[in-house]
C-alpha positions in Angstrom: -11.2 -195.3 -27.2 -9.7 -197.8 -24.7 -12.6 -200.2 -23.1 -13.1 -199.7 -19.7 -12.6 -203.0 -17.7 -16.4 -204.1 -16.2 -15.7 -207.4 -13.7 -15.6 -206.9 -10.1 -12.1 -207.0 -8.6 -11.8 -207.1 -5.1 -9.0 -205.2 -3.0 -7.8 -206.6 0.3 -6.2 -204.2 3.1 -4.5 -204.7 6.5 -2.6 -202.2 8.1 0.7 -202.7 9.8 2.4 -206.0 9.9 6.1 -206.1 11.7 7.4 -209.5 11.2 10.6 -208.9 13.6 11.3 -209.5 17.3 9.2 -212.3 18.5 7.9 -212.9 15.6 11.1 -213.3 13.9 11.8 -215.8 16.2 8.8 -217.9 15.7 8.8 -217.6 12.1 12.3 -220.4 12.7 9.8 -222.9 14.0 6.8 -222.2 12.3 5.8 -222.0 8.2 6.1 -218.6 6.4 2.0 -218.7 6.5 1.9 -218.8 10.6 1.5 -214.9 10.9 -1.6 -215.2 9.0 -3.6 -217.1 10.9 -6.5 -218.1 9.9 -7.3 -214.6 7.8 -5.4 -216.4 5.0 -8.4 -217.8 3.6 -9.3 -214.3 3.6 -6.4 -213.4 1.3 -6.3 -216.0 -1.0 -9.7 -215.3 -2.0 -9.4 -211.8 -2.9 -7.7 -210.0 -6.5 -5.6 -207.9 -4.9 -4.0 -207.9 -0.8 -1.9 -204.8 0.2 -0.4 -204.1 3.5 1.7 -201.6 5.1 5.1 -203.0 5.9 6.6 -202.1 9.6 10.0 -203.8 9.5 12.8 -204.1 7.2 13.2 -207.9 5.8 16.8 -208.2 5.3 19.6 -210.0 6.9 22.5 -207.0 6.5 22.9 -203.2 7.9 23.6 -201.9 11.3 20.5 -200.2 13.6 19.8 -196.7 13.3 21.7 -194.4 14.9 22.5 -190.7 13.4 19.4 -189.5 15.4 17.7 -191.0 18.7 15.9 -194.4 17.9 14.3 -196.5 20.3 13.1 -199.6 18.7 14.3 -201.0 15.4 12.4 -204.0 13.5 14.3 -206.5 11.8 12.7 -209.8 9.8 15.4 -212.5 8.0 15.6 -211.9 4.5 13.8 -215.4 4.2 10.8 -214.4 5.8 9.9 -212.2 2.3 8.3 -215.8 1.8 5.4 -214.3 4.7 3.8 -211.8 2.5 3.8 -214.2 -0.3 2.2 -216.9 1.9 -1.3 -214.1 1.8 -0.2 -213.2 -1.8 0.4 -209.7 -0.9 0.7 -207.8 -3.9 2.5 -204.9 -2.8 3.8 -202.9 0.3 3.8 -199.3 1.6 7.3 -198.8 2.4 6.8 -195.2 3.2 7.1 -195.4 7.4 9.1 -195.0 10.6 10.6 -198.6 10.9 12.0 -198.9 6.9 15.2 -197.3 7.8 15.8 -198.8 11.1 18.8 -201.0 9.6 19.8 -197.9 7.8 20.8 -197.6 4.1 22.0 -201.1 3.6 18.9 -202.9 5.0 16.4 -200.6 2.8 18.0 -201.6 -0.3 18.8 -205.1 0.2 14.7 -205.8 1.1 13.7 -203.7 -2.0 15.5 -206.2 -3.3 14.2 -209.4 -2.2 10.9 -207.5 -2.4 11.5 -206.9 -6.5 12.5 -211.2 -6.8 9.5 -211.9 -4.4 7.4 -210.3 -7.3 6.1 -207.9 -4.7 5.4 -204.3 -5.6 6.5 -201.2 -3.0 6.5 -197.4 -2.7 7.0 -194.8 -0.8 10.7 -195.2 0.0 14.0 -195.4 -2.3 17.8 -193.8 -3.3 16.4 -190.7 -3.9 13.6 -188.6 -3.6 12.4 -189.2 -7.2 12.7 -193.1 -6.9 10.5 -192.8 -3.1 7.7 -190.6 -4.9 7.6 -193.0 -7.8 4.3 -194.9 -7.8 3.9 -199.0 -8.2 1.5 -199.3 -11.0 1.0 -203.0 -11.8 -2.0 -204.6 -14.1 -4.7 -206.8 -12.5 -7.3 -208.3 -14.8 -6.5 -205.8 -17.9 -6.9 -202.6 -15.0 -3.8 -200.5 -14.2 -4.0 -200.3 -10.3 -1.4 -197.7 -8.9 0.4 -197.1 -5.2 1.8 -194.2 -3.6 3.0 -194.0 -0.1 4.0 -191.4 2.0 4.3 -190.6 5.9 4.2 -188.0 8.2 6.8 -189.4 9.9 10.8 -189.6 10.6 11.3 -186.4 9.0 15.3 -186.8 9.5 14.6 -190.0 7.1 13.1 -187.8 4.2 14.7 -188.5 0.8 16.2 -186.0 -1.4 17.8 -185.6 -4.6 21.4 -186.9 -2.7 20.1 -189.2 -0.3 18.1 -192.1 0.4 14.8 -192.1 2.4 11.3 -192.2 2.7 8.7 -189.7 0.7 8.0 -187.5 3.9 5.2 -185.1 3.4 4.0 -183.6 6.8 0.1 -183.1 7.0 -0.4 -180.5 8.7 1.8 -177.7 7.0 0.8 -176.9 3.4 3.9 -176.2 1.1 6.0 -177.8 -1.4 6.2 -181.1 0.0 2.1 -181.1 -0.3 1.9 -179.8 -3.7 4.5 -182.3 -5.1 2.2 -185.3 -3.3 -0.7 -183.6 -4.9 1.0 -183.5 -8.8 2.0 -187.2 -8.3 -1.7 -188.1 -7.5 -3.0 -185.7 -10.5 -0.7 -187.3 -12.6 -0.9 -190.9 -11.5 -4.1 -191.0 -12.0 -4.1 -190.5 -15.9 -2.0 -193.2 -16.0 -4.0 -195.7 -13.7 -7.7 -197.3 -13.7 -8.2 -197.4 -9.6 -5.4 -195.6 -7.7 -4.4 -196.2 -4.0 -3.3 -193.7 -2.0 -1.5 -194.9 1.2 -0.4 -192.7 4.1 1.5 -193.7 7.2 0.5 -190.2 9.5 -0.7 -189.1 13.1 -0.5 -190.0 16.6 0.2 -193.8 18.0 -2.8 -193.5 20.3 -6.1 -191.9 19.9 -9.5 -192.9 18.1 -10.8 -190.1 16.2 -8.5 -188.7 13.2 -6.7 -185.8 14.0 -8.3 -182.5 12.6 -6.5 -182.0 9.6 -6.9 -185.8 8.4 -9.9 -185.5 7.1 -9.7 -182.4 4.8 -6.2 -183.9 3.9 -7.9 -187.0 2.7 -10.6 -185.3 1.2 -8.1 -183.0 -1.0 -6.1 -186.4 -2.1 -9.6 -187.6 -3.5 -10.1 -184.5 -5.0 -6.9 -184.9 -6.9 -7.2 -188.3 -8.1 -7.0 -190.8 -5.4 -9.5 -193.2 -5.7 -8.7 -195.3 -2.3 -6.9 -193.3 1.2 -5.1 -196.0 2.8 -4.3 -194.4 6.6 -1.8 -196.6 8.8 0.4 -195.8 11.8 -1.9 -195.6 14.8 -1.7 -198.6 16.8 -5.5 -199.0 17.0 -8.3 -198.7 14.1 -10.1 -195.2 13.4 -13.4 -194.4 11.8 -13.9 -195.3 7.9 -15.6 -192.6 5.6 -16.6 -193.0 2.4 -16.3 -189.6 0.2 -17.3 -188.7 -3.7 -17.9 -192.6 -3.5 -14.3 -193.6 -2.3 -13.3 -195.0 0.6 -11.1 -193.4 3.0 -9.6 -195.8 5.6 -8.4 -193.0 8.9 -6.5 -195.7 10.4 -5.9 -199.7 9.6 -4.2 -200.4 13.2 -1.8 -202.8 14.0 -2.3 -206.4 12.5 0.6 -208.7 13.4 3.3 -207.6 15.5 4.6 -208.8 19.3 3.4 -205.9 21.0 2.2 -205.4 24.7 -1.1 -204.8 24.6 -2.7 -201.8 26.4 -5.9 -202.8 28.3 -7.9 -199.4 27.3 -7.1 -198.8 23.8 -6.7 -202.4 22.2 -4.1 -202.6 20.2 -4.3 -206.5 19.0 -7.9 -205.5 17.6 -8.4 -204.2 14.0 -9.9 -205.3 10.8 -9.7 -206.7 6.9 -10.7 -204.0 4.6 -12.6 -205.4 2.0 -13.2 -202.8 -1.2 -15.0 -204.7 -3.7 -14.8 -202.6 -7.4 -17.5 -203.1 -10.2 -15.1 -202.1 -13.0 -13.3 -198.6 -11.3 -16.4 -198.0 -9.3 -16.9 -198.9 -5.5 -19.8 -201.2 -5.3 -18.6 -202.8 -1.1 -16.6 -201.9 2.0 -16.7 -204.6 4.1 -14.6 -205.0 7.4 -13.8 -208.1 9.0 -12.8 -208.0 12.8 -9.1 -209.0 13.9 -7.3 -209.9 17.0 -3.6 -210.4 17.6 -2.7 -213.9 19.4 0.7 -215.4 19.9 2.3 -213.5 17.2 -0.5 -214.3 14.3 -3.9 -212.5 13.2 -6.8 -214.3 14.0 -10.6 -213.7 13.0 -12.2 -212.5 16.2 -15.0 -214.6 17.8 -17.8 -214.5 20.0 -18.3 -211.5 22.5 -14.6 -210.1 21.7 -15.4 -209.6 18.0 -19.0 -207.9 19.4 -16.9 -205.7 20.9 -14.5 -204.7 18.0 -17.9 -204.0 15.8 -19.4 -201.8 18.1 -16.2 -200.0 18.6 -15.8 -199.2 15.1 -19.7 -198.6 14.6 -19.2 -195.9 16.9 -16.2 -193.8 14.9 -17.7 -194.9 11.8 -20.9 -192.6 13.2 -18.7 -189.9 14.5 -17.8 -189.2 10.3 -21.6 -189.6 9.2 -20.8 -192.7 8.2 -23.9 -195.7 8.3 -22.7 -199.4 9.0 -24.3 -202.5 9.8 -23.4 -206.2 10.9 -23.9 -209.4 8.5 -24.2 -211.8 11.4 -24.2 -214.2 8.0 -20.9 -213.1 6.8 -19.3 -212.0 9.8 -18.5 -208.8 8.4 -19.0 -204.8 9.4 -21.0 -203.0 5.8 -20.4 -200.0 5.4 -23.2 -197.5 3.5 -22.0 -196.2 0.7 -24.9 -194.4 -0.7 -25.4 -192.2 1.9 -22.5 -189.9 2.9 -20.3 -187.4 0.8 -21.4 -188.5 -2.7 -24.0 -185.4 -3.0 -21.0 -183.1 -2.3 -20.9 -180.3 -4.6 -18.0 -178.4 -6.3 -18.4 -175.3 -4.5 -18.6 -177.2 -1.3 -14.9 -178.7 -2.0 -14.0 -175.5 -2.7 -15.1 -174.2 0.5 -13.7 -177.2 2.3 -10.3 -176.6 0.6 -10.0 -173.0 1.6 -11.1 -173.7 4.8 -7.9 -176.2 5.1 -5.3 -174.2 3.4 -6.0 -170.7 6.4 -5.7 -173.5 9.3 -2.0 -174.5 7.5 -1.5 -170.4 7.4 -2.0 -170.2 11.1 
C-alpha cells in the first residue's frame, strides 16, 4: 500500500488576474513582479499558488470576431515572466477572455505557458485535450486541476474544434455528466484535487441558486477544493464534507473602473492549508486593486472588506473570525456541512436534478 504523504502543504488562490490593457502597458516600465504588489511575499511563502488567467499572453492572432465581442485582453508573450514572478503553479484557462485572439493566440500562450513550466486546464484543440486535467507532483502528493466555465458557449470545444470545456450549470445533461466522470476519475489518480469553475453573473454577492448544490455534487464526486471565479466581486466561502468551496475569488489585478457600490478592486488570498489530504485552515487575506497591482488592504478599507465577507460567509452557515495578529479572515471548519449524512446528499441531489427538469 502506497504511504499517504503527512506534512502540511499549503495552497495559495487568487481569482482573476488580466494582465492586458493598462496593465500591459505598465508592465514596459515596470518588472514582471509589479502586478503583485506587495501580496508577493504572500506567494512565495506558500507550496502551491493557482490563479485563474483572464487574458491571453501571446504576441500573435487577430481579436475575436465570428460572434459579438466587446472587450478582448491581450498581454506580450513576455509578460508569462508575471505569473512566474508569484511562482504560480498553474492556470485555469477555462474562461471568456482565452479566446479573445482567437485560435492562434490560445495556442501560442499554451505554449509559452508549457516553457514557463506552468501548468493549465480547461481549454485546448479539442474537446478531449480542454477536459484533460493538469495533475503535477508537490512534495510526493499528486495534486490535480480541472477547469471549466459557464461561459462563451460559441467557444465550447469539440471533437473538431478548438475551445474551452463549457459545461453550463444550470441545465443537467451530458455536458454535466462528462464533468462529473472527469472528477470521479481524477480523483483516483490524484491525492488533493482542485476543481475550478469560471460561472454566474458579473455582479451580485450571493451565489446564484444552483451554485451551491452544483458545488456540493462536484465534492460529492471527488473534488476536494471548488475554485469559483468570474464575478467581479468576492462571494461567501463554505466549507462542505470538510472541503472548501470558494463561490467567487473576484477580480485581483486588472485596469478596471471601479464601481462605487459593489467594489470591484476588493477581494482576497485564499489560503487552504492541508495536513497530508486533509484540510486543517482557510484563511483569507484582504485585497485591493491600485494602479494596476494588488495590494494588502489597510486600516479602515481592509475593516471594511472583512466585514463584507463575514457577512456572506454567514449567509452559507458559515463561522469566521479576524486574527488582528495575522491580518487574516479564519474560517470555521469544524462546524458546518461535515455532519452531513448520505441520505441527506441524496436528498440534496434530487432536489437539484427536478429544478434542471423544470
Amino acid at each position: 500500500m502506497k504511504k499517504q504523504a503527512v506534512g502540511s502543504l499549503k495552497l495559495l488562490l487568487v481569482g482573476d488576474v488580466m494582465l492586458g490593457r493598462l496593465v500591459n502597458d505598465i508592465l514596459n516600465v515596470e518588472p514582471s513582479a509589479y502586478p503583485w504588489g506587495d501580496t508577493l511575499p504572500l506567494f512565495r511563502s506558500t507550496d502551491v499558488r493557482l490563479c485563474n488567467l483572464e487574458c491571453v499572453i501571446a504576441d500573435r492572432g487577430t481579436p475575436w470576431s465570428a460572434t459579438p465581442k466587446v472587450f478582448h485582453f491581450r498581454s506580450e508573450a513576455k509578460n508569462v515572466a508575471v505569473l512566474n514572478a508569484a511562482h504560480i503553479d498553474a492556470v485555469s484557462l477555462a474562461n471568456n477572455h482565452v479566446l479573445d485572439f482567437d485560435d492562434e493566440g490560445l495556442f501560442e500562450m499554451m505554449r509559452h505557458l508549457d516553457h514557463a513550466g506552468i501548468e493549465h486546464a480547461g481549454a485546448g484543440a479539442t474537446l478531449r485535450e480542454a477536459s484533460q486535467p493538469a495533475i503535477w507532483e508537490v512534495q510526493g502528493r499528486k495534486l490535480g486541476l480541472i477547469a471549466c466555465t459557464d461561459n462563451e458557449p460559441d467557444w465550447a470545444a469539440s471533437e473538431e474544434h478548438p475551445g474551452i470545456w463549457y459545461v453550463p450549470i444550470e441545465a443537467q445533461g451530458e455536458r454535466t455528466h462528462r464533468l462529473f466522470e472527469v472528477v470521479q476519475r481524477t480523483k483516483a489518480k490524484v491525492a488533493y484535487l482542485i476543481v475550478s469553475v469560471h460561472w454566474g453573473p458579473n455582479w451580485g454577492y450571493a451565489p446564484p441558486p444552483g451554485h451551491r448544490p452544483f458545488a456540493h455534487a462536484l465534492i460529492d464526486h471527488g473534488a476536494d477544493l471548488v475554485f469559483g471565479h468570474s464575478g467581479h466581486v468576492v462571494r461567501g466561502t463554505e466549507v462542505y464534507q470538510e472541503k472548501p468551496i470558494i463561490y467567487c475569488a473576484g477580480n485581483f489585478i486588472d485596469d478596471y473602473a471601479v464601481d462605487k457600490v459593489e467594489r470591484n478592486d476588493q477581494s482576497f488570498l485564499f489560503l487552504i492549508e492541508l495536513k497530508g489530504t486533509t484540510l486543517s485552515h482557510v484563511f483569507l487575506y484582504p485585497a485591493v486593486i491600485r494602479h494596476f497591482q494588488a495590494r494588502r488592504a489597510r486600516n479602515h478599507e481592509r475593516h471594511a472588506i472583512v466585514a463584507g465577507m463575514q457577512r456572506r460567509c454567514a449567509q452559507l452557515q458559515t463561522a469566521t473570525r479576524w486574527n488582528e495578529e495575522e491580518e487574516r479572515l479564519e474560517v470555521d471548519i469544524g462546524e458546518m456541512h461535515g455532519a452531513d449524512t448520505l441520505g441527506d446528499r441524496n436528498m440534496k441531489h434530487a432536489s437539484w436534478r427536478r429544478r434542471q427538469k423544470r
